[in-house]
NUDO-812357 format. One record per residue (C-alpha): x, y, z. Coordinates in Angstrom, 3 decimals, padded with zeros to 6 digits, always signed. Example, Ala and Ser with C-alpha at 12.3 -4.5 7.8 and 13.67 -1.06 7.14 Angstrom:
# NUDO-812357
+----------+----------+----------+
!       px !       py !       pz !
+----------+----------+----------+
! +012.300 ! -004.500 ! +007.800 !
! +013.670 ! -001.060 ! +007.140 !
+----------+----------+----------+
//
This chain:
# NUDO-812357
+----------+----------+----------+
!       px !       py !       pz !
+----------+----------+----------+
! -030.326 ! +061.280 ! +017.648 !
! -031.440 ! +060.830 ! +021.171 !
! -032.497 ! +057.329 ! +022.267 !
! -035.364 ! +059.080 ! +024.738 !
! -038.425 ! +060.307 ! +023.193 !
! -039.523 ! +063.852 ! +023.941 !
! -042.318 ! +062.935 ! +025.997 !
! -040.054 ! +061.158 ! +029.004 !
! -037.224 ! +064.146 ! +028.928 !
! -039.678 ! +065.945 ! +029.509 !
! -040.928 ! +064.033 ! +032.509 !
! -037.254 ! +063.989 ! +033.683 !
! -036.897 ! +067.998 ! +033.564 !
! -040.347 ! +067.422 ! +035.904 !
! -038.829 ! +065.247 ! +038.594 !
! -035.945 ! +067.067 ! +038.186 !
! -037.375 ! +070.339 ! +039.479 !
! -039.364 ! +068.140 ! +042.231 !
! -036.515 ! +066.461 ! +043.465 !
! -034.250 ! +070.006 ! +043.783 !
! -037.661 ! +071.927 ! +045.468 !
! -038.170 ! +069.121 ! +048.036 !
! -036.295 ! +068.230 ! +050.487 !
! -035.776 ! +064.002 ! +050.732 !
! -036.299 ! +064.165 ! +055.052 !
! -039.641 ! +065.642 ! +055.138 !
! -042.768 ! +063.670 ! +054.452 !
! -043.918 ! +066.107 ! +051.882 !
! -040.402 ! +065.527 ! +049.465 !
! -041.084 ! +062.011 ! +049.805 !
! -044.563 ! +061.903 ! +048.972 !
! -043.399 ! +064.236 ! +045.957 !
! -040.753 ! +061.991 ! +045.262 !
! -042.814 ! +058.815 ! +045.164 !
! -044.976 ! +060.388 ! +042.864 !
! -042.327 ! +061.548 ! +040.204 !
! -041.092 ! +057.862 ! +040.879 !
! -044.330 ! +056.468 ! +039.622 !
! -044.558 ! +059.161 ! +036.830 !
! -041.237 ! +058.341 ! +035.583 !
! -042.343 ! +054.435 ! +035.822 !
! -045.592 ! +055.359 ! +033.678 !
! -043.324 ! +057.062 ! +030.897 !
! -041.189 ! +054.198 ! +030.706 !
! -043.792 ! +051.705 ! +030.611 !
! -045.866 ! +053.851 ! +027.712 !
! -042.471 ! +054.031 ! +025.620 !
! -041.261 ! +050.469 ! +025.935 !
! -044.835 ! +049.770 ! +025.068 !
! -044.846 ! +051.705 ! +022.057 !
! -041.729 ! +049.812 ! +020.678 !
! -042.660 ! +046.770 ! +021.173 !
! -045.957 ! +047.711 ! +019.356 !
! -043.589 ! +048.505 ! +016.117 !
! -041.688 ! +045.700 ! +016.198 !
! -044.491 ! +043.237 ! +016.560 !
! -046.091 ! +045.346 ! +013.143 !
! -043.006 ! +045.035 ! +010.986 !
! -042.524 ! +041.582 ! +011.487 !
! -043.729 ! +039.847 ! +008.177 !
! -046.198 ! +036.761 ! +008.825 !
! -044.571 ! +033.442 ! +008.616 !
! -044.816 ! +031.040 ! +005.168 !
! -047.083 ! +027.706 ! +005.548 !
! -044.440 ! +025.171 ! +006.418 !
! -045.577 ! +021.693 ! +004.117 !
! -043.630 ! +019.551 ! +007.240 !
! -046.497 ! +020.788 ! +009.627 !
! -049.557 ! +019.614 ! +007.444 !
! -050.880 ! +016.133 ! +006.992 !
! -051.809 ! +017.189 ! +003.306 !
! -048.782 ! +019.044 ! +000.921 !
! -050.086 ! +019.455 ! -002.807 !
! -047.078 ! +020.828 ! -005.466 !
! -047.642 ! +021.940 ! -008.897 !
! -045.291 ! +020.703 ! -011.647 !
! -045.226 ! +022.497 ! -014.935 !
! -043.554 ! +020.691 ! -017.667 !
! -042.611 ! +020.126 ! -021.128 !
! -045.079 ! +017.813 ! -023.024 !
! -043.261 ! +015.021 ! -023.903 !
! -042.098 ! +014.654 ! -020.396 !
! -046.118 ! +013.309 ! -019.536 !
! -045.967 ! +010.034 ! -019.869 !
! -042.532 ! +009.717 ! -017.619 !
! -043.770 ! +011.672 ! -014.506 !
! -047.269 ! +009.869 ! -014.652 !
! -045.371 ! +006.560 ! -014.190 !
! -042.841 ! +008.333 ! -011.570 !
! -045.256 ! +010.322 ! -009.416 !
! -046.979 ! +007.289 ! -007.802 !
! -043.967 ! +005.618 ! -006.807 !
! -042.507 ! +009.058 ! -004.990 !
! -045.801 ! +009.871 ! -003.553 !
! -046.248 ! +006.593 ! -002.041 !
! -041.942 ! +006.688 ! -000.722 !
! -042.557 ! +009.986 ! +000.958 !
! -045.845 ! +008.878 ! +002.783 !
! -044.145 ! +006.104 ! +004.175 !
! -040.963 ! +007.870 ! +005.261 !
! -042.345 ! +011.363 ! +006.376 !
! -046.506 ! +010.153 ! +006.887 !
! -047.321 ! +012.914 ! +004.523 !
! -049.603 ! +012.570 ! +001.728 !
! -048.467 ! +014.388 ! -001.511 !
! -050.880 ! +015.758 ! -004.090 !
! -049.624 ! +016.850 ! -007.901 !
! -050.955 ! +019.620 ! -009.715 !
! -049.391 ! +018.777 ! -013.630 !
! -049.189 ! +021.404 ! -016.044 !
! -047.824 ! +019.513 ! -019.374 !
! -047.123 ! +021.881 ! -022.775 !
! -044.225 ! +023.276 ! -025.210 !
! -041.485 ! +024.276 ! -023.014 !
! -041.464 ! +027.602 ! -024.392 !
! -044.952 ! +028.393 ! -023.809 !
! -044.280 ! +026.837 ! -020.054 !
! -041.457 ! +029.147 ! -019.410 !
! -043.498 ! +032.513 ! -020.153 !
! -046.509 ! +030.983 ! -018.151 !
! -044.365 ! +030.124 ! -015.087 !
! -043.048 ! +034.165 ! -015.638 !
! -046.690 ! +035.402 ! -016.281 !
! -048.343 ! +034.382 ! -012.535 !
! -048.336 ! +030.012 ! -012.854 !
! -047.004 ! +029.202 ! -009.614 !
! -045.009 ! +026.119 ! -010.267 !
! -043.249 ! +024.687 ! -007.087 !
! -040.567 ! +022.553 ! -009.686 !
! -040.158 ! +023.185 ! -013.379 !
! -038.656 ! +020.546 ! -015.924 !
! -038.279 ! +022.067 ! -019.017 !
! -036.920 ! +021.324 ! -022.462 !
! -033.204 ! +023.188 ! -022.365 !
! -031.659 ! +025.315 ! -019.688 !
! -032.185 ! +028.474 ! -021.430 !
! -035.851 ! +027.604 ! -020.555 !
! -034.866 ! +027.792 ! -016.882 !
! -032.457 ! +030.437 ! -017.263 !
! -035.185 ! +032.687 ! -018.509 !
! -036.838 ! +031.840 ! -015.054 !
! -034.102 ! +033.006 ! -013.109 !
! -033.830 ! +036.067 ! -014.858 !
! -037.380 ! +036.733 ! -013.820 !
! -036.440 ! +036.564 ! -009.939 !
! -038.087 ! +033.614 ! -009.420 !
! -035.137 ! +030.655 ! -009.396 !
! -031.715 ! +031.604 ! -007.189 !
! -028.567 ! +031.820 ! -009.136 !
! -026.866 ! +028.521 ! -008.876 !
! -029.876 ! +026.245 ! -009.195 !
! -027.587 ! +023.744 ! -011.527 !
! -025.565 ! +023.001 ! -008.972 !
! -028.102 ! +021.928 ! -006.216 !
! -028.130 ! +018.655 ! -008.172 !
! -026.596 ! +015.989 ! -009.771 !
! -025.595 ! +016.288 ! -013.595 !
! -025.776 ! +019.954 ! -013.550 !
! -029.425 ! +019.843 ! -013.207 !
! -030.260 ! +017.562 ! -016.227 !
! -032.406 ! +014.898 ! -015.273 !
! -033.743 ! +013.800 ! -018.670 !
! -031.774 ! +013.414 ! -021.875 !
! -032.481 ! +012.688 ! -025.529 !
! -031.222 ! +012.670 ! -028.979 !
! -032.433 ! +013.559 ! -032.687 !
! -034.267 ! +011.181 ! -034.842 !
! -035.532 ! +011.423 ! -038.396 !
! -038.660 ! +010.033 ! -038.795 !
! -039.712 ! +009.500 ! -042.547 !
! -042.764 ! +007.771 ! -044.415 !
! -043.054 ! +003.747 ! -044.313 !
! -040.304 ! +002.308 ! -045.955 !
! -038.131 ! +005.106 ! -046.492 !
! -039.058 ! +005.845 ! -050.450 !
! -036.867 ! +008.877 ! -049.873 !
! -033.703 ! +006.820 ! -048.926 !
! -032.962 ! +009.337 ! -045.997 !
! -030.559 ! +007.979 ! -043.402 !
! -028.026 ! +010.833 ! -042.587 !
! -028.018 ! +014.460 ! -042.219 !
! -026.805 ! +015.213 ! -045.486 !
! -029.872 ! +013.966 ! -047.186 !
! -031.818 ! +016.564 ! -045.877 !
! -030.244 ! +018.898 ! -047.837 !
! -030.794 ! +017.136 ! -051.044 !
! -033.513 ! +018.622 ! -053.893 !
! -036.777 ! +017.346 ! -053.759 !
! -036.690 ! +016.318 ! -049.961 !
! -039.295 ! +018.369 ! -047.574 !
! -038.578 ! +018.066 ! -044.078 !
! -041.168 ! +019.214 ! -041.761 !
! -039.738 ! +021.377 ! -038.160 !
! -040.950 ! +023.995 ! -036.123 !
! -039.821 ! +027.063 ! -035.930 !
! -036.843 ! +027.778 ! -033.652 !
! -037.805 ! +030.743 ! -032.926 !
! -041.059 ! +029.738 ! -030.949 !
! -039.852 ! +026.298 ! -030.466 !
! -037.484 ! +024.422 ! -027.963 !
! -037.476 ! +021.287 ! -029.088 !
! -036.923 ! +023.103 ! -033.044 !
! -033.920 ! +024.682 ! -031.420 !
! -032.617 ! +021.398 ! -030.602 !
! -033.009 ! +020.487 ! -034.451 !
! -031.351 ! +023.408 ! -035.561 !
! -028.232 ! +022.983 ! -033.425 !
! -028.003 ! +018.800 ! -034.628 !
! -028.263 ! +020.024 ! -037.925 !
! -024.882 ! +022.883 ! -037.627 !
! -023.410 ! +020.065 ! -034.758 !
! -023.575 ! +017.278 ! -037.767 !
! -021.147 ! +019.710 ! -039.977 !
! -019.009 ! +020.886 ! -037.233 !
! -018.391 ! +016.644 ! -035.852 !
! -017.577 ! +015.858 ! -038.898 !
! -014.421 ! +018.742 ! -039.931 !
! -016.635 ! +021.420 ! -041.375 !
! -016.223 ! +025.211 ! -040.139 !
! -019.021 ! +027.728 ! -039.517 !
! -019.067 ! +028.376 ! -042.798 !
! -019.962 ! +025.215 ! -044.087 !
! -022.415 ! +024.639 ! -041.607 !
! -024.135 ! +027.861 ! -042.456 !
! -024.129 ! +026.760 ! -046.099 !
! -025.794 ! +023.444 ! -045.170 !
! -028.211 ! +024.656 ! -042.864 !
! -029.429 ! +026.916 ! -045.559 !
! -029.797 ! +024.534 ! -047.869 !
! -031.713 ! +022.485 ! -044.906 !
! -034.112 ! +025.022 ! -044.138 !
! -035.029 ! +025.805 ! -048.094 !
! -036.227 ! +022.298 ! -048.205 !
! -038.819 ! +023.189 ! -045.570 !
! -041.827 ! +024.058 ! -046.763 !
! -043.841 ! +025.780 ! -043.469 !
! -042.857 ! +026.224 ! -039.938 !
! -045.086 ! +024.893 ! -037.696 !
! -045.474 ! +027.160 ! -034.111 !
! -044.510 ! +023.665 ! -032.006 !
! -042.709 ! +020.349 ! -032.304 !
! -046.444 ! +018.932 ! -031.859 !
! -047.817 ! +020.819 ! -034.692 !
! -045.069 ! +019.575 ! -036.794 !
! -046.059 ! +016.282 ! -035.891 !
! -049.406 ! +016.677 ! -036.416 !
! -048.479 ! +018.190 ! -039.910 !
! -046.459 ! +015.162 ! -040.575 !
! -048.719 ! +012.560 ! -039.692 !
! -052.040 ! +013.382 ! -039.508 !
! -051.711 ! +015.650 ! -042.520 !
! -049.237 ! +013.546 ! -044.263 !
! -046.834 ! +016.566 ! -045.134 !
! -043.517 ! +016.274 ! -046.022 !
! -040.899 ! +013.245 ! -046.120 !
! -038.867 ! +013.637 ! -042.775 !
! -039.756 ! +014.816 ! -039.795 !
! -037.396 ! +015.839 ! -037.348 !
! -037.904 ! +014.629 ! -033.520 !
! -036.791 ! +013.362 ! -030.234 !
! -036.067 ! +009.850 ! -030.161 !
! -037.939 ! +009.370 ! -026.864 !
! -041.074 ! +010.308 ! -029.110 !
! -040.124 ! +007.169 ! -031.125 !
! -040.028 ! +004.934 ! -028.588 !
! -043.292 ! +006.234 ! -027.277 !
! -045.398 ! +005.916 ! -030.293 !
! -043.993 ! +002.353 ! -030.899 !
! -044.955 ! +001.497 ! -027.052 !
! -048.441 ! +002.352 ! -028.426 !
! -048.431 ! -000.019 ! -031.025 !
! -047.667 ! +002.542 ! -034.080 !
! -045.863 ! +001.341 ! -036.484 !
! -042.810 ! +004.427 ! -037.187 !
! -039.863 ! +004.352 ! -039.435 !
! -037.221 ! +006.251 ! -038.029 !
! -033.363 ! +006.687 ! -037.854 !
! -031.069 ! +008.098 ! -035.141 !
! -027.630 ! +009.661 ! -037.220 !
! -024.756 ! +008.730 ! -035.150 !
! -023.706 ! +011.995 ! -035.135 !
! -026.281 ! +013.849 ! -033.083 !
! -026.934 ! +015.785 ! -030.243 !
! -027.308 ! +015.767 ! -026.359 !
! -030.906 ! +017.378 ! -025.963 !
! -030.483 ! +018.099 ! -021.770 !
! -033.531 ! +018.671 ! -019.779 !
! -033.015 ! +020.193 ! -016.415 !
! -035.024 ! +020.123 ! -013.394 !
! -035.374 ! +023.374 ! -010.945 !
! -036.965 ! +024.168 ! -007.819 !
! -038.963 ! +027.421 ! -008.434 !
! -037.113 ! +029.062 ! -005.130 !
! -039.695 ! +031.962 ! -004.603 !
! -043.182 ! +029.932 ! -004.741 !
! -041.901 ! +027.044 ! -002.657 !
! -040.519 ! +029.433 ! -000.060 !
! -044.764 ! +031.148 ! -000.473 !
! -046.320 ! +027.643 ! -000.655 !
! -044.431 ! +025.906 ! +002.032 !
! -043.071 ! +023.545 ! -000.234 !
! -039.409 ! +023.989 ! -000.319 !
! -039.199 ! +019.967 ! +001.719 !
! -041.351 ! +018.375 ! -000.983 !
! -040.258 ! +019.942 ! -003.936 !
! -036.429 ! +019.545 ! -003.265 !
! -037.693 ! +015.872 ! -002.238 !
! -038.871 ! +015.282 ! -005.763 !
! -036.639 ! +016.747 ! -007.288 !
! -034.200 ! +014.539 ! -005.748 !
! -035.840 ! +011.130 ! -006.041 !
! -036.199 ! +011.773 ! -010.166 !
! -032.102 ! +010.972 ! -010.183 !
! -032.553 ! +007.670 ! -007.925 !
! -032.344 ! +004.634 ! -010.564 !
! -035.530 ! +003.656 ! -010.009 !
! -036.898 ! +007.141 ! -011.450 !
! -034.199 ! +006.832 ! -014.240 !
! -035.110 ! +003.571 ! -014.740 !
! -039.143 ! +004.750 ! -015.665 !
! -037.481 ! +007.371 ! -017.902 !
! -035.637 ! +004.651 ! -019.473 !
! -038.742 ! +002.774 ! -020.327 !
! -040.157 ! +005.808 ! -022.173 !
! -037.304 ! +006.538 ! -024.231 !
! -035.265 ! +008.783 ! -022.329 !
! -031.741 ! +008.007 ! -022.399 !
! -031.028 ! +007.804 ! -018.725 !
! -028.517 ! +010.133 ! -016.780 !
! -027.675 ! +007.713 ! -014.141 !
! -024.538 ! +005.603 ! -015.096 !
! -025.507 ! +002.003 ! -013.681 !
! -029.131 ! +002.333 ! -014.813 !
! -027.961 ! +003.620 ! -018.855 !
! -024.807 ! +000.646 ! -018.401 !
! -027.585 ! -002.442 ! -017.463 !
! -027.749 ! -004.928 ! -020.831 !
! -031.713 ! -003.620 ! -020.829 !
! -031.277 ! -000.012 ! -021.106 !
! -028.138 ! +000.026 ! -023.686 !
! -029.708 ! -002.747 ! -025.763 !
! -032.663 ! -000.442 ! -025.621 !
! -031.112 ! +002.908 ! -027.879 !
! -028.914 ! +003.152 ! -030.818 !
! -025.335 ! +003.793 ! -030.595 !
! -024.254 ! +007.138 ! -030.601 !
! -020.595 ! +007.674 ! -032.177 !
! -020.238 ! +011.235 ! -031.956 !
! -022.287 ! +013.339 ! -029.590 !
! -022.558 ! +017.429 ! -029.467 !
! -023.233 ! +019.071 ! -026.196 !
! -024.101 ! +022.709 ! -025.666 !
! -021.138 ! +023.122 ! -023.783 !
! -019.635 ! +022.882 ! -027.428 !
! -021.525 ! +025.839 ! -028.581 !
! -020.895 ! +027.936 ! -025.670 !
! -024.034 ! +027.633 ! -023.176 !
! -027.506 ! +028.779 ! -024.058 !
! -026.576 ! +032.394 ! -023.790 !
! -024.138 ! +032.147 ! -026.705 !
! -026.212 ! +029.842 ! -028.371 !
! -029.173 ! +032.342 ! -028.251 !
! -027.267 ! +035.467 ! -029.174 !
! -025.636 ! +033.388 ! -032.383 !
! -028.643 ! +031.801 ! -033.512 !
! -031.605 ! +032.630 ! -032.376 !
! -031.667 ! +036.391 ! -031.584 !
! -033.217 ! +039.106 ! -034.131 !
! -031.032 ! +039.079 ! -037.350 !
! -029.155 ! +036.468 ! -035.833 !
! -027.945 ! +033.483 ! -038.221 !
! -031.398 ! +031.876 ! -038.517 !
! -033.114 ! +035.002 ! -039.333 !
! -030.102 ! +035.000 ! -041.983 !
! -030.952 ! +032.216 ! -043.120 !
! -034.865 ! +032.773 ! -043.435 !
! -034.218 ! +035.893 ! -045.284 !
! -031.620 ! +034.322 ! -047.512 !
! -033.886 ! +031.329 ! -048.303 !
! -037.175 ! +033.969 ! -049.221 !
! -035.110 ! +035.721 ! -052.188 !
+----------+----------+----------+
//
């Protein structure tokens, strides 16, 4: 293709003819010839003008950068039982970053299940940093476009920044005698859970229920057989871990409940009075943290968000986390006499690392006619 547009060959071809009719010594050629000059200038001019003019309308128009405004507001969408923690933790990082970069920092909170969080994040809600229940939360995100692969390993910890474990809660005194596991599985016990499939937190349940067969020598097999047995002892599945809280409490269903021991520690902060066990065999419920990469990059945001993010895995963050019941991730904040004085001991813990990762776990479990779906049908004959 030629790199002259038709228009100034064909001024050439003019001056050409010009130039070859006139001779350069006589007043008239040069007259001619300063004239084809000038034409050839003009030609020129209008084509480098007309480039110019294209690339100036295919540049796209620059992103808000937050580190050139006074005033930076984020939006954090997160799971609900996460409230408390960030309420406690936003002041102190909002009052850090105005006195090391002289901005001020606004929050926008968006607080509900983590399931229901993920799809709205999806859907259009324009979160600049998502903390959600479990990483298949996030994962979900990323397979939407919106997070860049590799978001785990732009922090600590893998990207966990909160952690928990499984506690049964049961009515005052225990009438039931339920301290382990096992006892869930027992006749006349009704344990009250949500439904894993809506339900991150019931997901969580599910996999401490197979993890406390599997820790302790049993095979899949075994684990399927006590699951079962589990899930026949539970009378409705509620749509969320709060409705199945609700259900337990305020409507004074069931014997156990099943829930996160930072939930515990919360209520009893409160002043409620909640009998409750932690099984030392339990699991690691991980919550990781993410930057949401393509609205921080539209918002201007990318500074403040990473920021936050960041300043959640300082001790002092994991120390406010600590105070609400979530086991900390930071090793000299969970090793102070306070903090390990503060939770149960643990003998044997279950990671999802032992299942596989969340894809596994979700394709085993979880998917249609998957093993819980197995076990729903099984438990309806």
């Amino acid at each position: 293709m030629s790199l002259w547009p038709r228009p100034l060959k064909r001024s050439q071809l003019s001056i050409e003819r010009i130039i070859t009719r006139f001779r350069l010594n006589s007043l008239k050629g040069f007259v001619s010839l300063f004239l084809a000059g000038t034409l050839l200038s003009v030609a020129l001019a209008a084509c480098s003008g007309g480039n110019a003019n294209n690339s100036a309308s295919e540049t796209p128009a620059a992103s808000p950068v937050a580190a050139n405004k006074q005033n930076v507001e984020i939006t954090l969408v997160s799971f609900a039982v996460t409230k408390a923690a960030h309420e406690a933790i936003i002041p102190k990082f909002v009052e850090k970053w105005k006195q090391e970069h002289n901005q001020t920092i606004t929050f926008k909170q968006s607080y509900g299940g983590s399931g229901s969080q993920t799809r709205a994040v999806i859907d259009g809600l324009e979160a600049d940093v998502v903390h959600l229940a479990l990483a298949g939360d996030t994962q979900k995100i990323e397979k939407a476009g919106l997070i860049q692969p590799g978001w785990e390993k732009e922090v600590p910890n893998d990207g966990i920044v909160s952690k928990s474990v499984a506690a049964l809660v049961t009515r005052p005194g225990n009438p039931k005698g339920i301290k382990t596991w096992a006892d869930l599985a027992k006749d006349g016990i009704k344990l009250i859970t949500a439904d894993p499939k809506t339900s991150g937190v019931a997901r969580w349940n599910f996999l401490a229920l197979w993890n406390s067969v599997i820790k302790t020598g049993g095979d899949d097999a075994k684990a399927l057989d006590f699951v079962t047995k589990v899930y026949k002892n539970v009378p409705i599945l509620t749509k969320d871990a709060r409705e199945a809280t609700d259900a337990f409490f305020k409507q004074g269903q069931g014997d156990a409940l099943i829930n996160y021991e930072n939930e515990i520690v919360l209520a009893e902060q409160k002043g409620e009075k909640v009998t409750a066990v932690v099984p030392d065999v339990n699991i690691s419920i991980d919550n990781p943290i993410a930057v949401v990469d393509k609205n921080v990059d539209k918002h201007g945001t990318r500074e403040v968000a990473e920021g936050f993010v960041k300043y959640l895995y300082t001790p002092e963050a994991q120390q406010e986390f600590a105070k609400l019941g979530f086991r900390p991730v930071d090793e000299t904040v969970a090793n102070t006499k306070e903090v390990a004085d503060k939770f149960p001991k643990v003998k044997t813990l279950g990671t999802v690392k032992d299942f596989g990762g969340w894809d596994a776990i979700n394709k085993k479990f979880f998917a249609d006619g998957a093993v819980f779906d197995q076990i729903q049908a099984k438990n309806k004959r």
